[in-house]
SEFITOR-634540 format. One record per residue (C-alpha): residue in one letter; y, z, x. Coordinates in pm, 1 decimal, m for minus. Layout:
N
{'A', {Y, Z, X}}
...
***
This chain:
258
{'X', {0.0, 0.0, 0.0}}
{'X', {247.8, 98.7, 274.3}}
{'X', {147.9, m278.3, 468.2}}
{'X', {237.0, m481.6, 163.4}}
{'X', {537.1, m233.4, 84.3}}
{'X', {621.0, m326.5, 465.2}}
{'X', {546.3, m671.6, 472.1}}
{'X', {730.4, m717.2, 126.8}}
{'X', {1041.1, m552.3, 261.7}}
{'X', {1018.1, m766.7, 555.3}}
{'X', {1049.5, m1110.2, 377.5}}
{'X', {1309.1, m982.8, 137.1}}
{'X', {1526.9, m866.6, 379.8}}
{'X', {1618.2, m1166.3, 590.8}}
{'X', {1656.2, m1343.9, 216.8}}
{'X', {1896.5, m1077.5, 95.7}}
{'X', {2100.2, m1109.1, 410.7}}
{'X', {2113.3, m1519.3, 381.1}}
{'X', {2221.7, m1487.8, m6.8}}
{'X', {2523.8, m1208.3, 127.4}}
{'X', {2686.9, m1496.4, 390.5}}
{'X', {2640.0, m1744.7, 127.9}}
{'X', {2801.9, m1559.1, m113.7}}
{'X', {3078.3, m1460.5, 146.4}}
{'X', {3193.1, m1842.5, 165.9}}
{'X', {3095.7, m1919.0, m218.4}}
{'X', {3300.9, m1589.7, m280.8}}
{'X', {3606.6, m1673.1, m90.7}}
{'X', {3584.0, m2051.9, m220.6}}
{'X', {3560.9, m1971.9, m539.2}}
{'X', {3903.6, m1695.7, m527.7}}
{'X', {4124.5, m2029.6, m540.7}}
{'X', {3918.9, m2306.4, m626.4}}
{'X', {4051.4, m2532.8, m913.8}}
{'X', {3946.2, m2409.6, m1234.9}}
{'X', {3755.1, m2131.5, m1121.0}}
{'X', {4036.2, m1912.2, m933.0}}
{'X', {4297.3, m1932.1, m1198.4}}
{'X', {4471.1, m1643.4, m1284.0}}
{'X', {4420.1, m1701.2, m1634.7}}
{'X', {3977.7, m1643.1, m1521.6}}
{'X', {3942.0, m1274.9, m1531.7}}
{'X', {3816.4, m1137.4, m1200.8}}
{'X', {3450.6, m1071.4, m1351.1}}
{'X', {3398.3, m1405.0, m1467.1}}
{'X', {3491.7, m1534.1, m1148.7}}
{'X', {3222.3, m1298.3, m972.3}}
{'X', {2978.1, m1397.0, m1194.2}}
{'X', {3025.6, m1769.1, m1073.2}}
{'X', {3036.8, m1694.7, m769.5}}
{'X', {2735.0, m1547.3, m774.3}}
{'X', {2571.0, m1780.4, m1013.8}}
{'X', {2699.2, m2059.9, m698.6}}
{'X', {2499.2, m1873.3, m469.6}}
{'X', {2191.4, m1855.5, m669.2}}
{'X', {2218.9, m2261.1, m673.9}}
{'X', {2282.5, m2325.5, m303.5}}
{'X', {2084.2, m2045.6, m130.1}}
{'X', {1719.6, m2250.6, m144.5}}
{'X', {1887.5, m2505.0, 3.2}}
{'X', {2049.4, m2377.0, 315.1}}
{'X', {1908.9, m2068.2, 267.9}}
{'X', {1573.1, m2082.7, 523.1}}
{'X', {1788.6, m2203.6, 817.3}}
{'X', {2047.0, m1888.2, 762.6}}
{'X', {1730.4, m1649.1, 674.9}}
{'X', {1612.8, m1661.0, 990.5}}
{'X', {1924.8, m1612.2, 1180.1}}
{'X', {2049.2, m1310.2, 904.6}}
{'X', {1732.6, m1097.4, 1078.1}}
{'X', {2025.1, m1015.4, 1351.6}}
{'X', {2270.2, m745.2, 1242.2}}
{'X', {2520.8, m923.9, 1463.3}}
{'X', {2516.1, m1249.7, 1300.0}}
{'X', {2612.9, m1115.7, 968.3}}
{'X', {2887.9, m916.6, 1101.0}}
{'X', {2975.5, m1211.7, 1289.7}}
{'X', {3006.2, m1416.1, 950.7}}
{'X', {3194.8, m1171.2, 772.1}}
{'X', {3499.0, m1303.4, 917.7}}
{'X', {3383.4, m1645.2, 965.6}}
{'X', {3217.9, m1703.0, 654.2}}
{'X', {3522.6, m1587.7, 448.8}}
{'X', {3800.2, m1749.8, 671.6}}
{'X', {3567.1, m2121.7, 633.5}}
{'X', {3556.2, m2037.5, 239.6}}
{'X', {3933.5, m1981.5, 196.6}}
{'X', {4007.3, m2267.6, 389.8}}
{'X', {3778.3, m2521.2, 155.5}}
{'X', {3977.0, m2343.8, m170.1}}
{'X', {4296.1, m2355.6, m22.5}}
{'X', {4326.9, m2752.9, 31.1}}
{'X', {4212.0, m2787.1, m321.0}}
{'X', {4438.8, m2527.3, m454.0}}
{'X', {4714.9, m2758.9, m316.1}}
{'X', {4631.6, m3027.2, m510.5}}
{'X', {4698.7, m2806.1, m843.4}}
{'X', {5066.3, m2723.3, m643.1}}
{'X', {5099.8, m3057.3, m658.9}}
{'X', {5099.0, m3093.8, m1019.6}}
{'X', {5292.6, m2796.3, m1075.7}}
{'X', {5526.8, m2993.8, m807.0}}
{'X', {5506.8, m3314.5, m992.0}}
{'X', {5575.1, m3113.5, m1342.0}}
{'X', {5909.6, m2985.1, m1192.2}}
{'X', {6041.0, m3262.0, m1037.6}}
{'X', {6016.0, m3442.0, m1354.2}}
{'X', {6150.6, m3132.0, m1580.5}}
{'X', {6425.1, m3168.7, m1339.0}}
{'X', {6478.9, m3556.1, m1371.5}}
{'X', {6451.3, m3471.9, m1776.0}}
{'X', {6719.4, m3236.3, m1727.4}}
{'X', {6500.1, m2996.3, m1887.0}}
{'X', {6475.1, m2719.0, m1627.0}}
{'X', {6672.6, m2626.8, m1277.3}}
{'X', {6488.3, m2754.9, m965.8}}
{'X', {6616.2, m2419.3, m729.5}}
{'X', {6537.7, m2114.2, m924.3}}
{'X', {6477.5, m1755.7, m873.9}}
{'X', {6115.6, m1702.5, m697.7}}
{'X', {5980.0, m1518.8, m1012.9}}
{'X', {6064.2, m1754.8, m1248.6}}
{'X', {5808.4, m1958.2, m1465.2}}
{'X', {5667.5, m2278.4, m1390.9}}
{'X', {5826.9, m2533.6, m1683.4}}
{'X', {5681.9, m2614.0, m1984.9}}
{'X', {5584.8, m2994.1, m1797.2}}
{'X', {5419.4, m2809.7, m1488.4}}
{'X', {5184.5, m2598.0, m1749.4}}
{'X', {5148.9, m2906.4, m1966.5}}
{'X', {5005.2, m3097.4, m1639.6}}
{'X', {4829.4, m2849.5, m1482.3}}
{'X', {4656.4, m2731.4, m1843.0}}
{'X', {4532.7, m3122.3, m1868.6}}
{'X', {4423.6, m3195.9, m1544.2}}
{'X', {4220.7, m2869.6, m1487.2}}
{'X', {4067.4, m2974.7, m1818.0}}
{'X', {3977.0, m3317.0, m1751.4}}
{'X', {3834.2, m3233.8, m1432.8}}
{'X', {3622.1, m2960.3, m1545.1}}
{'X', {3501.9, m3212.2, m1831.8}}
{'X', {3439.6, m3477.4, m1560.0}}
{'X', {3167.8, m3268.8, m1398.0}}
{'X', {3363.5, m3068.8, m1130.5}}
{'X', {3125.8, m2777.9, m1087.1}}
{'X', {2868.8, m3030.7, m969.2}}
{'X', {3071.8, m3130.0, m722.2}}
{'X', {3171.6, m2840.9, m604.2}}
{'X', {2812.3, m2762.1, m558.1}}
{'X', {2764.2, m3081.7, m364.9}}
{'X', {3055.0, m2976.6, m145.9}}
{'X', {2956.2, m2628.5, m85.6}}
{'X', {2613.1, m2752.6, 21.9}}
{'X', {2758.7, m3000.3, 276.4}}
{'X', {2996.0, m2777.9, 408.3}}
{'X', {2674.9, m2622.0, 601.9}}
{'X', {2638.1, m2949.3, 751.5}}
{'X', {3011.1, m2956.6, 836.0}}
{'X', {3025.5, m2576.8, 942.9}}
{'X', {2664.2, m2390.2, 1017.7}}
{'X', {2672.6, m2026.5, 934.5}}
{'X', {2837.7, m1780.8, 1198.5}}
{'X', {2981.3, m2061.6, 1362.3}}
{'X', {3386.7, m2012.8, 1453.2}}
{'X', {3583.3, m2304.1, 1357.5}}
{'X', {3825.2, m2461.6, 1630.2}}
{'X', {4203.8, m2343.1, 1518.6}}
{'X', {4306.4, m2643.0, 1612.0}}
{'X', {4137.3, m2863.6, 1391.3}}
{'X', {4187.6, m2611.4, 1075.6}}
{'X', {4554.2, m2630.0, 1137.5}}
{'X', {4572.6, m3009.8, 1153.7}}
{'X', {4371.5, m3006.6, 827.8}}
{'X', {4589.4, m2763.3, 627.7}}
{'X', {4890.3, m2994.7, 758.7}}
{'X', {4751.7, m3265.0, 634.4}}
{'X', {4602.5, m3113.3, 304.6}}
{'X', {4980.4, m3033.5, 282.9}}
{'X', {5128.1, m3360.5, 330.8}}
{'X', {4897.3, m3480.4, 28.6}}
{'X', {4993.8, m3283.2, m254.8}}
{'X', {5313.9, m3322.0, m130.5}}
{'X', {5297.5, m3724.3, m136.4}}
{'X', {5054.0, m3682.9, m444.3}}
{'X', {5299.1, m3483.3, m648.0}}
{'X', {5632.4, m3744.9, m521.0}}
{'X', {5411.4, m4055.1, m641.3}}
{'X', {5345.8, m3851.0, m960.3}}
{'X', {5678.8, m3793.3, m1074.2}}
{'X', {5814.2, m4134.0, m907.1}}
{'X', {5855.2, m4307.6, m1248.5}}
{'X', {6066.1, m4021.2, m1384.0}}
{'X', {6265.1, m4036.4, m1060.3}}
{'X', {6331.0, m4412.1, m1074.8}}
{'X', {6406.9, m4339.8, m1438.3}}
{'X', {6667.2, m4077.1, m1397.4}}
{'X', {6795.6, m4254.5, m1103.0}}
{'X', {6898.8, m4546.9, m1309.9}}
{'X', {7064.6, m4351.5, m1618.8}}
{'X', {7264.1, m4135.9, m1383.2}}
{'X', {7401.1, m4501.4, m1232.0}}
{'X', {7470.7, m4648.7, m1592.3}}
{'X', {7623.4, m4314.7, m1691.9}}
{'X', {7862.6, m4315.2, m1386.2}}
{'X', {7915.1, m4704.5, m1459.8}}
{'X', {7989.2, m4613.3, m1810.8}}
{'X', {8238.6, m4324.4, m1781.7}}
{'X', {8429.1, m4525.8, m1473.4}}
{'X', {8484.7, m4815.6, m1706.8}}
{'X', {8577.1, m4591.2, m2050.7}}
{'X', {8706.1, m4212.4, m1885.1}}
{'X', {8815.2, m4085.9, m2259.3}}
{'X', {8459.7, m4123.3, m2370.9}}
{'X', {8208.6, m3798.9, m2352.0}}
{'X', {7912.6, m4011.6, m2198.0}}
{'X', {7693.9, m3680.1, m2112.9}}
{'X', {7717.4, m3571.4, m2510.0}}
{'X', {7555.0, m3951.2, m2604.1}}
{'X', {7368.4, m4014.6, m2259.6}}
{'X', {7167.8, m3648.6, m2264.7}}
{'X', {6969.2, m3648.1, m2556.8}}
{'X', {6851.3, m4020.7, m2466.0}}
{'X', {6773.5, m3866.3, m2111.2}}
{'X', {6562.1, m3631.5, m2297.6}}
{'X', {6412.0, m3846.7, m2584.9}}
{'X', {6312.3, m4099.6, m2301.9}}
{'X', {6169.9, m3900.5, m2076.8}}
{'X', {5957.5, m3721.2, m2344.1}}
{'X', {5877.7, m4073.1, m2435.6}}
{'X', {5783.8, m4164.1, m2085.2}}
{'X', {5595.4, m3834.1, m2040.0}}
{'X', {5381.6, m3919.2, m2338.5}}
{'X', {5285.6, m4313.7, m2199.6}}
{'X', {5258.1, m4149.6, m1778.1}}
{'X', {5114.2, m3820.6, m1853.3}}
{'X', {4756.5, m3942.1, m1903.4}}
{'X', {4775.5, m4201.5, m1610.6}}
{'X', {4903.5, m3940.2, m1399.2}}
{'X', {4636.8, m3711.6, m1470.3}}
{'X', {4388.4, m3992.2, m1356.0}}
{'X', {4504.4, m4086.8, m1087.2}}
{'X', {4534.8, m3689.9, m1024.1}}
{'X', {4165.7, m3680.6, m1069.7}}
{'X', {4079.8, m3929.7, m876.9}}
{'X', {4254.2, m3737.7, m577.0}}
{'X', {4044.0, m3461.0, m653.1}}
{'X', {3737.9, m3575.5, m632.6}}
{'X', {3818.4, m3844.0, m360.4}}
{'X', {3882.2, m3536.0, m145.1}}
{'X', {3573.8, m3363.9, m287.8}}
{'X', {3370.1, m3640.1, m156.9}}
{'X', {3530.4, m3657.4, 223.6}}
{'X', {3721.6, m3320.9, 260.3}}
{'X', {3842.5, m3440.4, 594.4}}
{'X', {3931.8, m3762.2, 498.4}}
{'X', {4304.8, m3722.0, 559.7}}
{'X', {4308.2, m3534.8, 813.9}}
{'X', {4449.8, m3684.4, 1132.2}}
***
């Protein structure tokens, strides 16, 4: 009885040490990821994921980490390693939602609908919400947790368990994961720009050639009815192409980085 007791503890073990620096990544991943680390996801639901994640990848890279996890040293090792690889994944995703909520107030601001410079606790506008509500949803609906799962299995191909990532090439990634949503969220909002651009010209045409007349009473609400009306025709491309940024960089991670 004491053998099997023995012999049982000593395949468990190395097991339950695998599934704890899977779940340290999956864990740290899943804080920020898209859809899952929302604010809005209370912080059980989000544990439960994360450790419904683990269950799912753990057979598959689980037998190369279980023999390593026998070491004490290797999972301390991974405790910082593990989590500083999984924030990194969820962070250059969690840019792509700033994007959006970039996109959503450049465009407020071009609908003269909200101030670009605000105070740091201020809301995100009504637009932001409105884009980041849609494309969260249409990603989800598009099979993003399958994906993810996907990505979370290559990243052990990327980077093995316990192994330190150069700081180097992390910081040339989070520039460039950076540079995205900040191109991603300009070419979002570019129509809105354009549009803006072109009423504030005709406006200042308009009140050079007739000064007595109160162009910003007339001009506004059309700034505002077409922009709505624009919003309505470019939301749902925008969200596509949105998606399509998403899950391009789901598929290569490190294809923009330099």
């Amino acid at each position: 009885m004491t053998d099997a007791a023995a012999q049982l503890v000593g395949f468990v073990g190395p097991w339950l040490g695998a599934a704890f620096v899977v779940f340290l990544r999956i864990g740290a991943i899943a804080s920020v990821f898209p859809g899952i680390g929302e604010h809005s996801v209370p912080v059980r639901v989000r544990l439960v994921l994360a450790l419904a994640l683990t269950a799912i990848v753990l057979p598959v890279v689980g037998p190369e980490i279980r023999v390593a996890a026998r070491e004490p040293a290797f999972i301390a090792a991974c405790l910082a390693t593990e989590s500083a690889i999984g924030l990194a994944f969820g962070i250059v995703f969690r840019l792509l939602v700033n994007a959006l909520e970039t996109a959503g107030a450049m465009i407020a601001q071009s609908a003269s609908l909200s101030q670009l410079f605000g105070a740091g606790g201020e809301p995100m506008p009504a637009i932001s919400h409105l884009l980041v509500a849609g494309g969260l949803a249409l990603a989800v609906a598009s099979g993003l947790h399958l994906r993810l799962v996907t990505l979370l299995i290559e990243s052990y191909t990327l980077f093995p368990a316990g192994a330190v990532p150069v700081a180097g090439d992390f910081a040339r990634w989070g520039i460039a994961g950076v540079a995205r949503a900040f191109s991603l969220a300009f070419g979002l909002a570019a129509p809105f720009v354009i549009a803006a651009l072109v009423y504030n010209l005709a406006i200042g045409v308009i009140n050079k050639a007739m000064p007595q007349l109160m162009v910003s009473f007339i001009g506004t609400p059309a700034l505002i009815g077409g922009s709505l009306l624009l919003l309505s025709i470019a939301a749902p491309i925008a969200l596509h192409a949105w998606r399509g940024a998403l899950f391009g960089l789901l598929a290569d991670p490190f294809g923009g980085a330099p």
